[in-house]
N, C-alpha and C positions, 0 to 999 in steps of 0.2 A: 796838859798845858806845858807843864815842862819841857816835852820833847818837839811842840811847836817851837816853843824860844831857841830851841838848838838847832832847828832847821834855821830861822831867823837869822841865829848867829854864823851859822856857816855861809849861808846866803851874802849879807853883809860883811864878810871877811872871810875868803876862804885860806884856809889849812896849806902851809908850805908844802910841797912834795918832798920825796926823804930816797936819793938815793935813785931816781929815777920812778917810783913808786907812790900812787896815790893815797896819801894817807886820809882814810873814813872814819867818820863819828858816826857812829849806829844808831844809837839809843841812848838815855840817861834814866837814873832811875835816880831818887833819893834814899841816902840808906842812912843815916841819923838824922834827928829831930835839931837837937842842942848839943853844939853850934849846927848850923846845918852843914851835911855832908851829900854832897852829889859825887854821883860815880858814872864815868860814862864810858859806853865801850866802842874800840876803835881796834882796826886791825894791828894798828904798827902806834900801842901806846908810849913805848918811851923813845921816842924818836918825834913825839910834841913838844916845838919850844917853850920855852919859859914866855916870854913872849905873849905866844898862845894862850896861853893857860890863864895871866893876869888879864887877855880882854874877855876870855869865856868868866873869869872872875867878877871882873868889873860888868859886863853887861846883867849879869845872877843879880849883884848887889842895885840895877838898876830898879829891877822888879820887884827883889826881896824889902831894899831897905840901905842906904850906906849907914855904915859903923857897927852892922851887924857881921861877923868872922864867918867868912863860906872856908868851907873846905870842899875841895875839888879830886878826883881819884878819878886815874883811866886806866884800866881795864882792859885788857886781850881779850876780844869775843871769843866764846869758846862753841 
């Protein structure tokens, strides 16, 4: 389920390019329980805006719950 919602999410907002460069969201995985912690991996992670990052937040907290604390982590696929 999760990694539909991040298709979803790219789908409806795609990812800035960075430098001439496509930056990809791979996959997410959840990696804490409490608060929840999503990690998702991307080629070119810290080169994701801020921006970015608060609507992949805010759409999480769609599904999840608002007033519940996401934490969000990208990852360089290895």
């Amino acid at each position: 389920e999760l990694n539909r919602l991040l298709e979803d999410i790219k789908e409806s907002h795609h990812i800035p390019a960075w430098h001439g460069h496509h930056v990809k969201l791979y996959y997410a995985t959840q990696g804490r329980m409490s608060p929840p912690e999503f990690i998702i991996f991307s080629n070119y992670p810290d080169t994701i805006p801020a921006s970015y990052k608060r609507y992949v937040t805010n759409r999480l907290q769609e599904v999840i719950g608002y007033g519940v604390p996401i934490r969000l982590r990208f990852r360089k696929k290895s």
